[in-house]
N, C-alpha and C positions, 0 to 999 in steps of 0.2 A: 392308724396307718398299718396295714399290714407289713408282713415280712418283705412281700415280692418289691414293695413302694421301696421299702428303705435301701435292698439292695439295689434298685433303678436307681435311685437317686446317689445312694456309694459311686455306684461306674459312673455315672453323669458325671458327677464332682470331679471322680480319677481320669476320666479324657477330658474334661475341660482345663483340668491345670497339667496337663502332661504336656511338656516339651514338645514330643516327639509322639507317632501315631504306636499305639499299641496292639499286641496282640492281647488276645482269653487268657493265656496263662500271667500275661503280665498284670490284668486287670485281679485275675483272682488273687496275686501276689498281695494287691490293697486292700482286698473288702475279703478275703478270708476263701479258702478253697471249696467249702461246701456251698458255696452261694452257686444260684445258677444265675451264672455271667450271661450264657448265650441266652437266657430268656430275657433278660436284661435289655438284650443289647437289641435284640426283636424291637422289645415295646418301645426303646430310644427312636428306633429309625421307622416305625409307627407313627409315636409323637412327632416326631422331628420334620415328617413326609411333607410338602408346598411349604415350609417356613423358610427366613432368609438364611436358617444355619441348618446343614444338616446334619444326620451322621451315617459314614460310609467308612467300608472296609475296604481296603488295596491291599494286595498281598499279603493277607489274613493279619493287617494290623487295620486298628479302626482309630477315626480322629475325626473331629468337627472341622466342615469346612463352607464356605460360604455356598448357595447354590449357586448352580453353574447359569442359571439365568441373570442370577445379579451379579455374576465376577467384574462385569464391565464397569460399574460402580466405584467398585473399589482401585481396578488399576492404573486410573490417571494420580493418583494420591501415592504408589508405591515408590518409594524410591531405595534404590540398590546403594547397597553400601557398599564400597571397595576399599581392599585395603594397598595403603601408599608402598611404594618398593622405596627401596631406601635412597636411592638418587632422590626421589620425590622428596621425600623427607628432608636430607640434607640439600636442598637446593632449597626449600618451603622454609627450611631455618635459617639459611644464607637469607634470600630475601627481609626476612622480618629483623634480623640483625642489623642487615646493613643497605635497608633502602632507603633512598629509591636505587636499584644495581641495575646495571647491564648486565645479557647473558655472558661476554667477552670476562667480566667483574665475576661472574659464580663461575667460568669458567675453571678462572686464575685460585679463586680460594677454594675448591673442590679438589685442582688438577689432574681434572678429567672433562672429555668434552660432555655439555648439556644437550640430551636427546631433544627434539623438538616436541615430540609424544609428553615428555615431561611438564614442562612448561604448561603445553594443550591442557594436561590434566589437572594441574592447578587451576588453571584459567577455568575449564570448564566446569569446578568444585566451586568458584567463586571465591579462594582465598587469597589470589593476586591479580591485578590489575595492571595494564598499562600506565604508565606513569610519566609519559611523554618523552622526550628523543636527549640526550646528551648534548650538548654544543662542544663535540671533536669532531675530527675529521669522522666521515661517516654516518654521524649521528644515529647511532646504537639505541632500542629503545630501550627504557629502562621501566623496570616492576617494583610492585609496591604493594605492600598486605590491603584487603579489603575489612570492610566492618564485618563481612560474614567470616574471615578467618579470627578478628578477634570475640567475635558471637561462638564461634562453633568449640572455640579452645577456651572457656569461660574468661578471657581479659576483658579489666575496661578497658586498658591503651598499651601500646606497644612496651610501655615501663613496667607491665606489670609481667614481661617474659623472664623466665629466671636465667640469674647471672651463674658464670660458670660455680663459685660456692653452691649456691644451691641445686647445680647439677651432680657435681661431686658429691656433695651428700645425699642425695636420693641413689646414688649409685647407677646413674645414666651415663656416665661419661667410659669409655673403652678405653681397657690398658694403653693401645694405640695412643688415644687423643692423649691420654695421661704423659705417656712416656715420651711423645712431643711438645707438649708446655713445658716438661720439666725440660729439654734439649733446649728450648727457647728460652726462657729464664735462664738458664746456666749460660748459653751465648750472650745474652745481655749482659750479665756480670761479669764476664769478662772482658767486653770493652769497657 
């Protein structure tokens, strides 16, 4: 193996486990400053030229990416991860706590109204489900965790969600939540 191979294969390794797309200088930060990167980086996009991965520079950083003939391939398989706003959240914990609830039900234990966009976005995650109507006036529907919210948060069953102890000690519970248990407890004890 000559020199020029082992430096090809240096950069190759350095953009294939990089994060992020690099520039020359970052690349010769890995494999050492007298190496020549840009011949390197020549013979990669050489190699690379009709196969399903290539390698391309944007804005003088370089990164492997699929060719642009097979992108279609791959993007019925991608799926966007979003992350939950905290209504989501405390509403997605209302639900598994205390279902089957109506929205009126997470209203009262939030107190604040439940966006509809909310709800939608559970629903459209697959981590709550319809759960059929209340028999009161009006008949409110009520929600209920699905198998994919206990698949996607590793539980077997709703028992295995942690009790306020084990919230407290992982240190997830807010002074807030704190300093209202303790108002509540101390109102109990006194009737």
């Amino acid at each position: 193996m000559t020199p020029a191979d082992s430096i090809e294969r240096a950069v190759e390794a350095v953009l294939f486990a990089a994060e992020a797309p690099l520039t020359a200088h970052d690349i010769r930060l890995h494999v050492g400053t007298a190496a020549d990167v840009e011949g390197a980086l020549a013979a990669l996009v050489a190699r690379y030229a009709g196969r399903g991965v290539e390698l391309v520079e944007r804005g003088g950083r370089w990164h492997f990416q699929t060719a642009a003939d097979l992108a279609h391939l791959l993007r019925r398989d991608r799926e966007e991860m979003r992350k939950l706003s905290r209504a989501g959240i405390e509403t997605l914990a209302i639900i598994a706590y205390h279902e089957p609830v109506s929205r009126a039900e997470i209203e009262a234990i939030r107190g604040v109204q439940v966006a509809k966009g909310t709800l939608d976005v559970l629903l459209e995650a697959g981590w709550i489900r319809p759960a059929g109507r209340r028999e009161v006036p009006g008949r409110p529907l009520i929600y209920a965790t699905t198998a994919g919210f206990l698949s996607h948060f590793g539980l077997a069953s709703r028992r295995d969600l942690p009790g306020l102890d084990d919230l407290r000690t992982a240190g997830l519970l807010d002074p807030v939540d704190l300093a209202f248990e303790n108002a509540v407890e101390k109102s109990d004890e006194d009737e």
